[in-house]
PDB file of N, CA, C and O in Angstrom:
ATOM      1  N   UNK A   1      29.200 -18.686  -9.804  1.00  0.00           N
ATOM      2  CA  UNK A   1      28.329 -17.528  -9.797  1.00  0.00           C
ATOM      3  C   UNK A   1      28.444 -16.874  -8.434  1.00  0.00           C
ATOM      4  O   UNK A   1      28.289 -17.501  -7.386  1.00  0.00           O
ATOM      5  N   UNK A   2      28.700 -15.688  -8.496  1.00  0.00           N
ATOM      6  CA  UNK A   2      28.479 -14.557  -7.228  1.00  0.00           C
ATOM      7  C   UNK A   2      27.497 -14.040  -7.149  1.00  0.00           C
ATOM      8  O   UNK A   2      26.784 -14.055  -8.152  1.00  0.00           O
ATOM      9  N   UNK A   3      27.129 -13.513  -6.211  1.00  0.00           N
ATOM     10  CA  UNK A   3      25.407 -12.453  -6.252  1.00  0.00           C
ATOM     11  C   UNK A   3      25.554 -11.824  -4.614  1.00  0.00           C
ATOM     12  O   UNK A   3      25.390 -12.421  -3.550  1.00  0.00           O
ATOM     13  N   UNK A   4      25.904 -10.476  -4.860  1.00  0.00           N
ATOM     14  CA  UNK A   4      25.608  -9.910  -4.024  1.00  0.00           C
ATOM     15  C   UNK A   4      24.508  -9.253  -3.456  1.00  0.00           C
ATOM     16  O   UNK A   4      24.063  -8.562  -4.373  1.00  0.00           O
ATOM     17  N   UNK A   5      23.625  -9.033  -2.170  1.00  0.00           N
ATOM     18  CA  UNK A   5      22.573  -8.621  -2.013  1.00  0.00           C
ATOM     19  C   UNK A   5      22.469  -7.629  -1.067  1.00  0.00           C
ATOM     20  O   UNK A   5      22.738  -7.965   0.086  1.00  0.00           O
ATOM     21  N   UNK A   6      22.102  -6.330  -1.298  1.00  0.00           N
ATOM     22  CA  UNK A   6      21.934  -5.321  -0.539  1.00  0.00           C
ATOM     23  C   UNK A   6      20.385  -5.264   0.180  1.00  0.00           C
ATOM     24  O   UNK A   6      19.343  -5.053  -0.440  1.00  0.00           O
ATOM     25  N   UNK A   7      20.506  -5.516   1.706  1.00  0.00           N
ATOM     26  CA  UNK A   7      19.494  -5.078   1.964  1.00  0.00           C
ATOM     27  C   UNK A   7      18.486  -3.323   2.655  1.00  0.00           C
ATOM     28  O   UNK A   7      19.258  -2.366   2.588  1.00  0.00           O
ATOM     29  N   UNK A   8      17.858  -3.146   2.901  1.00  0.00           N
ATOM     30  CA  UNK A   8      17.553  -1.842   3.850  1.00  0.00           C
ATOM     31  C   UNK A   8      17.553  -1.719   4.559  1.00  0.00           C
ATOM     32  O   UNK A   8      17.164  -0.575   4.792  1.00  0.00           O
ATOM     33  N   UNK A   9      17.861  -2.411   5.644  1.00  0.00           N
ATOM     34  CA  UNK A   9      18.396  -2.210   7.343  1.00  0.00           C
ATOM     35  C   UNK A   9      20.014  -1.795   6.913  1.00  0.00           C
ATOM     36  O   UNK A   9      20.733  -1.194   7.710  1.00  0.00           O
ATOM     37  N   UNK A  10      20.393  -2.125   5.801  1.00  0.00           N
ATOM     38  CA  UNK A  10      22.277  -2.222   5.209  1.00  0.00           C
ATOM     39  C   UNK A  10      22.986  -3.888   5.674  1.00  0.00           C
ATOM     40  O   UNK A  10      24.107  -4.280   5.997  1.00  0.00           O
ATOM     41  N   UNK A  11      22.091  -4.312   5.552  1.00  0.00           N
ATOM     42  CA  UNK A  11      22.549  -5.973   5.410  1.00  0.00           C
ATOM     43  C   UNK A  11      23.543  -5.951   3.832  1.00  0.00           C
ATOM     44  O   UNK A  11      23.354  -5.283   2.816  1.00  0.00           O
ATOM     45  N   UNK A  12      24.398  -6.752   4.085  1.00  0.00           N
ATOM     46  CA  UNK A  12      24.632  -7.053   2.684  1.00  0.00           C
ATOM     47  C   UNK A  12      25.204  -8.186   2.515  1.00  0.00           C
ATOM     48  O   UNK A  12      26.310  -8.445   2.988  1.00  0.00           O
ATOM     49  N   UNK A  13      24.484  -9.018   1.791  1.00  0.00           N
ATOM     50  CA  UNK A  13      25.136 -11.037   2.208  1.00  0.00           C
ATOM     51  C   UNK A  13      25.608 -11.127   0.567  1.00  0.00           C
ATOM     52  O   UNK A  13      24.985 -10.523  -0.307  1.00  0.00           O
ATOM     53  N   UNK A  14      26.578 -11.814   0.338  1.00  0.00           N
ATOM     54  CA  UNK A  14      27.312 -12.353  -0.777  1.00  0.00           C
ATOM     55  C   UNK A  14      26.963 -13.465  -0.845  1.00  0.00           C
ATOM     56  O   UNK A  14      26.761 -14.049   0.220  1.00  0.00           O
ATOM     57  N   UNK A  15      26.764 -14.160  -2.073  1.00  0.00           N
ATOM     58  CA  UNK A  15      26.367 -15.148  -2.015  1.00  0.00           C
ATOM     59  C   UNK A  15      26.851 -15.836  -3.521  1.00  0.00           C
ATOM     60  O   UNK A  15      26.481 -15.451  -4.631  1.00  0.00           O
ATOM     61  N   UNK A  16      28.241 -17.508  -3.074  1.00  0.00           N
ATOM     62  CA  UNK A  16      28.801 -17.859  -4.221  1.00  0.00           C
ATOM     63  C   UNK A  16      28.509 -19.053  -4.176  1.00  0.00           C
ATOM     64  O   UNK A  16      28.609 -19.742  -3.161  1.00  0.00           O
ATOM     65  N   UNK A  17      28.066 -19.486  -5.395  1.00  0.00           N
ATOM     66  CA  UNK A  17      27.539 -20.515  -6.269  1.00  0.00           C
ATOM     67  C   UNK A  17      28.878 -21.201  -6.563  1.00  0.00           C
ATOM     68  O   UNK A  17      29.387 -20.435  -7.381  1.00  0.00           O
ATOM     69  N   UNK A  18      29.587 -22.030  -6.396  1.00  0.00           N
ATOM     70  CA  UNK A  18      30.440 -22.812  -6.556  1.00  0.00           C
ATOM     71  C   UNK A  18      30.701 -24.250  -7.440  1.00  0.00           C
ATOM     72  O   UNK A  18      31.759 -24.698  -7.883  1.00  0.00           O
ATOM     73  N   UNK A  19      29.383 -24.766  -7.515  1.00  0.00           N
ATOM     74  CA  UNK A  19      29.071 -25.922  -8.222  1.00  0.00           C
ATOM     75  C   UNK A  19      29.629 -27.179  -7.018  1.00  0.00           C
ATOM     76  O   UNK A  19      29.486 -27.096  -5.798  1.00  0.00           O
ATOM     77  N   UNK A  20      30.294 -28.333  -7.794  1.00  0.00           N
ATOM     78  CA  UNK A  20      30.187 -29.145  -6.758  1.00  0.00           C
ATOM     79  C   UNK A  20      32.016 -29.430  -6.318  1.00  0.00           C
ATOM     80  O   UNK A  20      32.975 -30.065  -6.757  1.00  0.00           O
ATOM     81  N   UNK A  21      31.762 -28.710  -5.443  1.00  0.00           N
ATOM     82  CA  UNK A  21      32.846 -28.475  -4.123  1.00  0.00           C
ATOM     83  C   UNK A  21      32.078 -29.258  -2.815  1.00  0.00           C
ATOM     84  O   UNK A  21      30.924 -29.612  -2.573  1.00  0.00           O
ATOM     85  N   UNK A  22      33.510 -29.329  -2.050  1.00  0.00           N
ATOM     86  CA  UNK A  22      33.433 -29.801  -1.086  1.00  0.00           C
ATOM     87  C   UNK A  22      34.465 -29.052   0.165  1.00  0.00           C
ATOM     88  O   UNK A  22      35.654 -28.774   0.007  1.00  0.00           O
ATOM     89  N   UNK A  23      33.489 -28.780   1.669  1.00  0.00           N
ATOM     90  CA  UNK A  23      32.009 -29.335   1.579  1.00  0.00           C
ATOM     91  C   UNK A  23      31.271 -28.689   0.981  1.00  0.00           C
ATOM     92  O   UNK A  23      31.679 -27.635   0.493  1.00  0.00           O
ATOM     93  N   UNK A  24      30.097 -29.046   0.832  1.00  0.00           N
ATOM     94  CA  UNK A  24      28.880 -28.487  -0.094  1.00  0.00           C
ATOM     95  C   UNK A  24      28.551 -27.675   0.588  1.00  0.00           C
ATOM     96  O   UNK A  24      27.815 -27.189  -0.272  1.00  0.00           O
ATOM     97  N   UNK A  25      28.377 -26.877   1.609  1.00  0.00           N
ATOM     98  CA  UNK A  25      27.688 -25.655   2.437  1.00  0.00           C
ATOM     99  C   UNK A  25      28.915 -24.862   3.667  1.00  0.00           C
ATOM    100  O   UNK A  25      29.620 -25.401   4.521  1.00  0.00           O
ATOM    101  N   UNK A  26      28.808 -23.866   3.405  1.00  0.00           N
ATOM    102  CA  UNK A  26      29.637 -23.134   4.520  1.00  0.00           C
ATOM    103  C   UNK A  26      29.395 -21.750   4.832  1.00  0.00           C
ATOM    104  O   UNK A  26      28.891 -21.031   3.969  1.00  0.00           O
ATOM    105  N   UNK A  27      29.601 -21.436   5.607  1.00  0.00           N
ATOM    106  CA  UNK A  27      28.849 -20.034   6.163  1.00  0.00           C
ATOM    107  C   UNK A  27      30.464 -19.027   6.375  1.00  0.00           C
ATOM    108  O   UNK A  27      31.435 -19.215   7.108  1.00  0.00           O
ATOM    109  N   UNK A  28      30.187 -18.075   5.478  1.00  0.00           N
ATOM    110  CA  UNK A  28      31.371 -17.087   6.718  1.00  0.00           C
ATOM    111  C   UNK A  28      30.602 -15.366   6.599  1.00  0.00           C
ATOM    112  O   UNK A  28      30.389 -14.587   5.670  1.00  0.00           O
ATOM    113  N   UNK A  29      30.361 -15.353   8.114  1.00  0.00           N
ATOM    114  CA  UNK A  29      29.824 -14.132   8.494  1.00  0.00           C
ATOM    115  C   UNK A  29      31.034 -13.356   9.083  1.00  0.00           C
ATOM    116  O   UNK A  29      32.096 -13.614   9.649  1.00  0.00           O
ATOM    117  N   UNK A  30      30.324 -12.265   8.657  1.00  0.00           N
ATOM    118  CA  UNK A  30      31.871 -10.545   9.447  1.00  0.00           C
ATOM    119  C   UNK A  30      30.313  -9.843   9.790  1.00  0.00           C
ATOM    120  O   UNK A  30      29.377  -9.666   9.011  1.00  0.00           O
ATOM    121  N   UNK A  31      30.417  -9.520  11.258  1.00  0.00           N
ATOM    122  CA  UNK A  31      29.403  -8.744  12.023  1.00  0.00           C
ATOM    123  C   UNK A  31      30.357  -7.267  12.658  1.00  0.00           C
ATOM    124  O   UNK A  31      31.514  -7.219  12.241  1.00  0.00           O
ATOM    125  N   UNK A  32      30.120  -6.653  13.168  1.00  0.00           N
ATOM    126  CA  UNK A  32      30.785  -5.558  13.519  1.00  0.00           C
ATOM    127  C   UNK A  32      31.864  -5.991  15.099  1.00  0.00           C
ATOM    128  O   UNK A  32      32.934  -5.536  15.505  1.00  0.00           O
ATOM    129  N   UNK A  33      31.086  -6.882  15.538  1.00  0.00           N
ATOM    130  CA  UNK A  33      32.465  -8.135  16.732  1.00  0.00           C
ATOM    131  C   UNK A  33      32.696  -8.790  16.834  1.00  0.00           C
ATOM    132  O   UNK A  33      32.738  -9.489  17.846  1.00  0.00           O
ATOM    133  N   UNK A  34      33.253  -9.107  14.912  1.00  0.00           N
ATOM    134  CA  UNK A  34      34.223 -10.134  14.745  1.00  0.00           C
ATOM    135  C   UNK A  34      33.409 -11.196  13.648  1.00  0.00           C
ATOM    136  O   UNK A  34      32.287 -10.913  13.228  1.00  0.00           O
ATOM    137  N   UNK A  35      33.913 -12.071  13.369  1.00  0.00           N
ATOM    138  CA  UNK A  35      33.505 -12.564  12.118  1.00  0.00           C
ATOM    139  C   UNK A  35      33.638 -14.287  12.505  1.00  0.00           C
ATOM    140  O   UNK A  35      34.361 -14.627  13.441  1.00  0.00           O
ATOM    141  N   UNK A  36      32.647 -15.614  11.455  1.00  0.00           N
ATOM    142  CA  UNK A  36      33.147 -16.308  11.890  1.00  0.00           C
ATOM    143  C   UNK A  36      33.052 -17.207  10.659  1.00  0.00           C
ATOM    144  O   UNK A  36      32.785 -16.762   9.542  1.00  0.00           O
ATOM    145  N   UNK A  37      33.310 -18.635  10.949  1.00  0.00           N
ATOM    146  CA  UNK A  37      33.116 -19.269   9.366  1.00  0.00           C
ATOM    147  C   UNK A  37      33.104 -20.757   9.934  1.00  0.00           C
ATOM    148  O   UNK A  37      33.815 -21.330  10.760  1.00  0.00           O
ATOM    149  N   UNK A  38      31.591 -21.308   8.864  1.00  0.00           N
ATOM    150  CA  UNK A  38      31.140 -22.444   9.878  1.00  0.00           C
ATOM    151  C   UNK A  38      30.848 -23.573   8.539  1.00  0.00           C
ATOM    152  O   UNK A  38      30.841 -22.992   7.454  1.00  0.00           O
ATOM    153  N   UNK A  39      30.711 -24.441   8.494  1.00  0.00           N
ATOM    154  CA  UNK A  39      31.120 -25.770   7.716  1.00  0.00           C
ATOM    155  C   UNK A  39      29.179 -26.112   8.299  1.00  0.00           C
ATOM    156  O   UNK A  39      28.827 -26.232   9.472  1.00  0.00           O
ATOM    157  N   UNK A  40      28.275 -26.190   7.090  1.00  0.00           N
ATOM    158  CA  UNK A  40      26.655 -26.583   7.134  1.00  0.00           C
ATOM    159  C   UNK A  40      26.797 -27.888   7.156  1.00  0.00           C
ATOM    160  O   UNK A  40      27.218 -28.288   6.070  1.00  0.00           O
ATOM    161  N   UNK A  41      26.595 -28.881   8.069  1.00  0.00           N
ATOM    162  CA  UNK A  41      26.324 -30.566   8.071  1.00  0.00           C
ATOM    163  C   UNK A  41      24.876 -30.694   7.759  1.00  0.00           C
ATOM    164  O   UNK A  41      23.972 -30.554   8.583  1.00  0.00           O
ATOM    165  N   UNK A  42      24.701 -31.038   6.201  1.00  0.00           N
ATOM    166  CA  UNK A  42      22.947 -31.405   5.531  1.00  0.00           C
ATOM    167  C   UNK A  42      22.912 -32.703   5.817  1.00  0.00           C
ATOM    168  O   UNK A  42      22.235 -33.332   5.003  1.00  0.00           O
ATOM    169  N   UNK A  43      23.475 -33.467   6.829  1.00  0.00           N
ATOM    170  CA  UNK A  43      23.237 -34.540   6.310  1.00  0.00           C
ATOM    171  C   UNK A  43      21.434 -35.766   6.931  1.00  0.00           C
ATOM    172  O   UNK A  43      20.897 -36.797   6.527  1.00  0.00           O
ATOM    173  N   UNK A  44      21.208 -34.796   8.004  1.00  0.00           N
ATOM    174  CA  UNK A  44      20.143 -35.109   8.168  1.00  0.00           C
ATOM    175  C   UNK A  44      18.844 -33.860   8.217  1.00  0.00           C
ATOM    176  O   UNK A  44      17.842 -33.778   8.927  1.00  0.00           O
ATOM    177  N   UNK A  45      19.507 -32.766   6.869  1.00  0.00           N
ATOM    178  CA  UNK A  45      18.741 -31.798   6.783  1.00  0.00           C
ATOM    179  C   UNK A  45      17.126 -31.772   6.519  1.00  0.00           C
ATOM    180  O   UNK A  45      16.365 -30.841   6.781  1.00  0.00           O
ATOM    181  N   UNK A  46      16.797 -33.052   5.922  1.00  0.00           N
ATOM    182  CA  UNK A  46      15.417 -33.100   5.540  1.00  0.00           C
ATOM    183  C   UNK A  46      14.818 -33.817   6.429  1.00  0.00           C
ATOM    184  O   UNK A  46      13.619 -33.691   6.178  1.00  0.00           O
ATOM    185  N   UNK A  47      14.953 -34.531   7.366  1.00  0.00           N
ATOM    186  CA  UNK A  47      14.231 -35.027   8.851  1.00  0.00           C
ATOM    187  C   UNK A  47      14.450 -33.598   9.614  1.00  0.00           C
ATOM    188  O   UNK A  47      13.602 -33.560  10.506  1.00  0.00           O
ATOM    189  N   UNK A  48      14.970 -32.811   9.625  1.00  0.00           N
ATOM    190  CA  UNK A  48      15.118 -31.589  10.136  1.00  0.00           C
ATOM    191  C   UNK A  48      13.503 -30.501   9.502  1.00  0.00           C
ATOM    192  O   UNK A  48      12.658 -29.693   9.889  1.00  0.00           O
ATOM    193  N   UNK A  49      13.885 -31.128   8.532  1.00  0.00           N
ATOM    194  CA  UNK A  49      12.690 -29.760   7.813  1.00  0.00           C
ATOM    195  C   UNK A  49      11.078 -30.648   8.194  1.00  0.00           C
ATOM    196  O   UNK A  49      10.112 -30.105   8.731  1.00  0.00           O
ATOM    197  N   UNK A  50      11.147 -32.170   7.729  1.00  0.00           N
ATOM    198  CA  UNK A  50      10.093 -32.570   8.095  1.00  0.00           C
ATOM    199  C   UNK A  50       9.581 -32.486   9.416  1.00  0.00           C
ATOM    200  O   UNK A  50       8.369 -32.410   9.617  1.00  0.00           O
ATOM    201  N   UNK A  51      10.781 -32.497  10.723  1.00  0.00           N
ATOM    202  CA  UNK A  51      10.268 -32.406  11.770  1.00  0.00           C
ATOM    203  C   UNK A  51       9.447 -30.873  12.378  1.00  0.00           C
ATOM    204  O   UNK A  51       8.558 -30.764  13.223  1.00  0.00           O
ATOM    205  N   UNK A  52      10.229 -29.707  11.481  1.00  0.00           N
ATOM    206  CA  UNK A  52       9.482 -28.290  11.201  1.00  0.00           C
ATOM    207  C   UNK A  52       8.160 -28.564  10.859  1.00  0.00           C
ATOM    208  O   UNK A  52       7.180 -28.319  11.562  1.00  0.00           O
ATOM    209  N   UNK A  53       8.166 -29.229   9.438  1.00  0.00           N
ATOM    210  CA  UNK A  53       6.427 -29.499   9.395  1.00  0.00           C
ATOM    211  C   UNK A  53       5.345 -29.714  10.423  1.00  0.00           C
ATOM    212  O   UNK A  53       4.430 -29.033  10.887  1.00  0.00           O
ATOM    213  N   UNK A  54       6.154 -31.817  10.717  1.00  0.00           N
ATOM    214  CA  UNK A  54       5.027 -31.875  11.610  1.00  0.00           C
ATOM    215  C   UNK A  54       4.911 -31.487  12.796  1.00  0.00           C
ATOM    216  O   UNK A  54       4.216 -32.136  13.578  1.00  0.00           O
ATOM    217  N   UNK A  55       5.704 -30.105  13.268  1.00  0.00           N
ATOM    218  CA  UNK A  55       5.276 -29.775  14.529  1.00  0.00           C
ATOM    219  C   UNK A  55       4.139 -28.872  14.187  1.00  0.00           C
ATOM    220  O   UNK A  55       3.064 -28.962  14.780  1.00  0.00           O
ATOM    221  N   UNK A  56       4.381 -27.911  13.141  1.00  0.00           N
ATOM    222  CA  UNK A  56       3.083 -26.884  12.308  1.00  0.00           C
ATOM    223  C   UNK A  56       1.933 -27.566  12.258  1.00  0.00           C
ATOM    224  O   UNK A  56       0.872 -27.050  12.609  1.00  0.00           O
ATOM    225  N   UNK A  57       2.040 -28.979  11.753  1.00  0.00           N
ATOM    226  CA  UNK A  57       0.669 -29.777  11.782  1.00  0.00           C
ATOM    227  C   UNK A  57       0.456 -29.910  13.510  1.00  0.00           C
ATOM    228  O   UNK A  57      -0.672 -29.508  13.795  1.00  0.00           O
ATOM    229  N   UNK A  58       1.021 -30.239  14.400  1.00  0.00           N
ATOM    230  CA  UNK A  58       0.628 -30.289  15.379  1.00  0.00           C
ATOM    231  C   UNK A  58      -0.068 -29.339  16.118  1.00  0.00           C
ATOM    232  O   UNK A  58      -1.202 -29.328  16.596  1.00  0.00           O
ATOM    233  N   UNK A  59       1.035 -28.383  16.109  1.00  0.00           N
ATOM    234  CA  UNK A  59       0.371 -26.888  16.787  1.00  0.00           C
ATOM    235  C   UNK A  59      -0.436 -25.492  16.267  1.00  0.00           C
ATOM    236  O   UNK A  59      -1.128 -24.709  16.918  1.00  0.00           O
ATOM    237  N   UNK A  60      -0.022 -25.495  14.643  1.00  0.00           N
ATOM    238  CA  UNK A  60      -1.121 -24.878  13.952  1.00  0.00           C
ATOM    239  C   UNK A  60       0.287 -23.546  13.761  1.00  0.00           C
ATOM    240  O   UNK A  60      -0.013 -22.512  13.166  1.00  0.00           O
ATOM    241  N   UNK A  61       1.216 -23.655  14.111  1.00  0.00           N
ATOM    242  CA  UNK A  61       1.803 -22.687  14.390  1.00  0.00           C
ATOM    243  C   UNK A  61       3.092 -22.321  13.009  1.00  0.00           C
ATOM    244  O   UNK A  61       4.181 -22.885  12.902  1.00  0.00           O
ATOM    245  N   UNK A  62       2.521 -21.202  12.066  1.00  0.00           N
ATOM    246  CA  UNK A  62       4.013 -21.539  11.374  1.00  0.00           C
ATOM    247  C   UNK A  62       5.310 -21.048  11.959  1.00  0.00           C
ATOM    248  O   UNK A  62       5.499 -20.343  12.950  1.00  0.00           O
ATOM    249  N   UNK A  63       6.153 -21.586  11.113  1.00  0.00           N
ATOM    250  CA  UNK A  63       7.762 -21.502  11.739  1.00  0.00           C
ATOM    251  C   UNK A  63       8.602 -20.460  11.017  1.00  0.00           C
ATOM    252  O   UNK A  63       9.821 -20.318  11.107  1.00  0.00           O
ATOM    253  N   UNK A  64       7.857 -19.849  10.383  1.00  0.00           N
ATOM    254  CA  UNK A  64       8.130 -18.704   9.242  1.00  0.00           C
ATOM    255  C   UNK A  64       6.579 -18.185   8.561  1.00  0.00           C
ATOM    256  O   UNK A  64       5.604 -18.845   8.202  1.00  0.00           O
ATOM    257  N   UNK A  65       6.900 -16.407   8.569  1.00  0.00           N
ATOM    258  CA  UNK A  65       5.544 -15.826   7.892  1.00  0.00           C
ATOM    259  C   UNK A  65       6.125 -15.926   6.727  1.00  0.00           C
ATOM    260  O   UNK A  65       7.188 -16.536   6.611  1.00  0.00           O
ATOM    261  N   UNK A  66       5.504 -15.335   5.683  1.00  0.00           N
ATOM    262  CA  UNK A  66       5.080 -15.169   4.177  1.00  0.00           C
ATOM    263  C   UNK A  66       6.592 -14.422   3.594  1.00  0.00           C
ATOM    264  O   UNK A  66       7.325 -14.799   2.679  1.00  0.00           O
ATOM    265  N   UNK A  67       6.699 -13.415   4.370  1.00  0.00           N
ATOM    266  CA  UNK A  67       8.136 -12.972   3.540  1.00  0.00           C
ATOM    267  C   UNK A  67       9.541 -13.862   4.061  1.00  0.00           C
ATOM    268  O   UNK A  67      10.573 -14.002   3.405  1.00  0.00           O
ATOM    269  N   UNK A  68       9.328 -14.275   5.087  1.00  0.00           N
ATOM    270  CA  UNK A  68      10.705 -15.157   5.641  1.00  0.00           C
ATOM    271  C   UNK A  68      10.587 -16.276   4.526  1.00  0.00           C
ATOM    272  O   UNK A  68      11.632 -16.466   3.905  1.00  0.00           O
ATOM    273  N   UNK A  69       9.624 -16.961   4.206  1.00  0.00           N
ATOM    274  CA  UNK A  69       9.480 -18.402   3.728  1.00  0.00           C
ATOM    275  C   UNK A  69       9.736 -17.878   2.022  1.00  0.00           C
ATOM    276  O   UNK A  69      10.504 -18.705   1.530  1.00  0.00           O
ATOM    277  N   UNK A  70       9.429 -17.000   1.164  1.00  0.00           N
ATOM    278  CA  UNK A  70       9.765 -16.500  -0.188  1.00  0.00           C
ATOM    279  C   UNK A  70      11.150 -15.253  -0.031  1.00  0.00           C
ATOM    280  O   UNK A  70      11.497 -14.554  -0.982  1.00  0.00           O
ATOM    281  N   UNK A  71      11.558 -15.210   0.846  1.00  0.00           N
ATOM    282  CA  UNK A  71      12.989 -14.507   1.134  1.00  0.00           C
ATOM    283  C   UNK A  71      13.710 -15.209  -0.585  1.00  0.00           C
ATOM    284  O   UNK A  71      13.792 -14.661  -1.684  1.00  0.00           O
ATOM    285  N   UNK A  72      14.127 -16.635  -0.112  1.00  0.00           N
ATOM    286  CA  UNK A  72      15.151 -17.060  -0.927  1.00  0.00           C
ATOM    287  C   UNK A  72      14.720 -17.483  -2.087  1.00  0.00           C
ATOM    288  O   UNK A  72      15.522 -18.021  -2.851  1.00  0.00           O
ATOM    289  N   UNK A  73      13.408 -17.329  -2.437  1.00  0.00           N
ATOM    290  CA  UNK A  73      12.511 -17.711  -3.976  1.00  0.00           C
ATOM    291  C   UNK A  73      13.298 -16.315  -4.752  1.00  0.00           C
ATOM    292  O   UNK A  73      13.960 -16.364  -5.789  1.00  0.00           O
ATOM    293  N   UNK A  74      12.986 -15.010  -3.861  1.00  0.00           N
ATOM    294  CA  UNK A  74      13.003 -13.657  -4.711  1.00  0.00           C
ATOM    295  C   UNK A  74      14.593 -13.885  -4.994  1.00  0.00           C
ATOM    296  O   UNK A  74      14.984 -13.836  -6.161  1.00  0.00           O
ATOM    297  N   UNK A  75      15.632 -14.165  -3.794  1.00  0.00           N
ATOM    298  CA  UNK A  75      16.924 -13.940  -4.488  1.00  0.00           C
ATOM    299  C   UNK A  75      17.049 -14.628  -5.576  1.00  0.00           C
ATOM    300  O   UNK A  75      17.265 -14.021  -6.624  1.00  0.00           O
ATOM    301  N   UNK A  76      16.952 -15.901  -5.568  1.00  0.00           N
ATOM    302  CA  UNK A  76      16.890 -17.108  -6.463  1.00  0.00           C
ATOM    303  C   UNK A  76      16.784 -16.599  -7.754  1.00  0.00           C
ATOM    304  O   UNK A  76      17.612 -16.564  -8.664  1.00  0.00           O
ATOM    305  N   UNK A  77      15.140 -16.043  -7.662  1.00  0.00           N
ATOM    306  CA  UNK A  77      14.982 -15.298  -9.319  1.00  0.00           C
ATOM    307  C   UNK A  77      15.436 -13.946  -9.511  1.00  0.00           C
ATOM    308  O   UNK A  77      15.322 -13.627 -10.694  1.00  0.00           O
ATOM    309  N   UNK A  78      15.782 -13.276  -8.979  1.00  0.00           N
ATOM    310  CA  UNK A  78      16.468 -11.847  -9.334  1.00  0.00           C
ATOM    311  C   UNK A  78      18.006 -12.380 -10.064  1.00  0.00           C
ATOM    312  O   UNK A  78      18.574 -11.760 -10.963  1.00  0.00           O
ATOM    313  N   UNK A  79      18.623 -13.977  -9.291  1.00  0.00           N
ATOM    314  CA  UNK A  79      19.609 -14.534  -9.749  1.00  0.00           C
ATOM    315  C   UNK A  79      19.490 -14.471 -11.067  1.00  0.00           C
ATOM    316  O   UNK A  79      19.962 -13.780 -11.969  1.00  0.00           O
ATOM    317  N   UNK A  80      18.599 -15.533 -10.947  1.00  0.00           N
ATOM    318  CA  UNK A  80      18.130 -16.651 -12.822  1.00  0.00           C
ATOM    319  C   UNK A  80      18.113 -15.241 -13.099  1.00  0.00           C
ATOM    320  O   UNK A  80      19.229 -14.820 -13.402  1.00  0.00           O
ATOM    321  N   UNK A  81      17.179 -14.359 -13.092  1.00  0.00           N
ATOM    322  CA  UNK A  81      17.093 -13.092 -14.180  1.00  0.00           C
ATOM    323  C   UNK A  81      18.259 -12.353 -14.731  1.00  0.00           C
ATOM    324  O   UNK A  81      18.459 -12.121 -15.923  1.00  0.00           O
ATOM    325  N   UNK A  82      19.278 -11.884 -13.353  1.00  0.00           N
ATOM    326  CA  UNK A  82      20.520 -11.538 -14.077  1.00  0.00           C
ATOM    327  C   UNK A  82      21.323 -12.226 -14.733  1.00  0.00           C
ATOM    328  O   UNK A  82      22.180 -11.649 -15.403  1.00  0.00           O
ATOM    329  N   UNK A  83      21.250 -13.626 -14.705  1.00  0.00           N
ATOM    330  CA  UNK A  83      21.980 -14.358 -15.922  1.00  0.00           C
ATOM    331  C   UNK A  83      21.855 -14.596 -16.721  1.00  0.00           C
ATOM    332  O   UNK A  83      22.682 -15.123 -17.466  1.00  0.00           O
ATOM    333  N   UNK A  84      20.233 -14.188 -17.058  1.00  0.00           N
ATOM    334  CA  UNK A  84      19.273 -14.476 -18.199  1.00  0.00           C
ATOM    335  C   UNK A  84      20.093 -13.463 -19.533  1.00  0.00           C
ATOM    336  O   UNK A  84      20.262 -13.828 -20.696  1.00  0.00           O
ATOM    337  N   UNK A  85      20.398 -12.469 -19.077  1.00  0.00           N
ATOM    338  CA  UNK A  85      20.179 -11.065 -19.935  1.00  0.00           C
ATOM    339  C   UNK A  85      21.462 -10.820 -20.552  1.00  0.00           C
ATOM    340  O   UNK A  85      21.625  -9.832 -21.268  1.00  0.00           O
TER     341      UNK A  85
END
């Protein structure tokens, strides 16, 4: 699956669903000086996210507002929806 996404600043991120390839995560960005392409290591991604938490529990502070944190819910389902139809 492909899904391209246009944003309003003129962002526009592609985004391919591959299934299970290896590696499982990789990044390739093209910015206007120069482009790059980076290999995601998850492998201690969720002590990563928990340690996000409990610093929020610590300091009260979130690490993302309301539209950063449902950013990738909306692509997600605009996804599911166009495949729905």
């Amino acid at each position: 699956v492909q899904a391209t996404v246009h944003y309003h600043d003129d962002r526009v991120v592609t985004l391919q669903f591959l299934g299970d390839v290896q590696p499982g995560w990789h990044i390739t960005a093209y910015a206007a000086k120069g482009s790059g392409h980076y290999q995601v290591d998850t492998k201690d991604c969720y002590r990563r996210g928990l340690d996000v938490i409990l610093r929020m529990v610590r300091t009260g502070q979130r690490p993302l507002d309301d539209d950063q944190l449902l950013e990738s819910v909306r692509v997600m389902e605009m996804i599911t929806r166009a495949l729905v139809v």
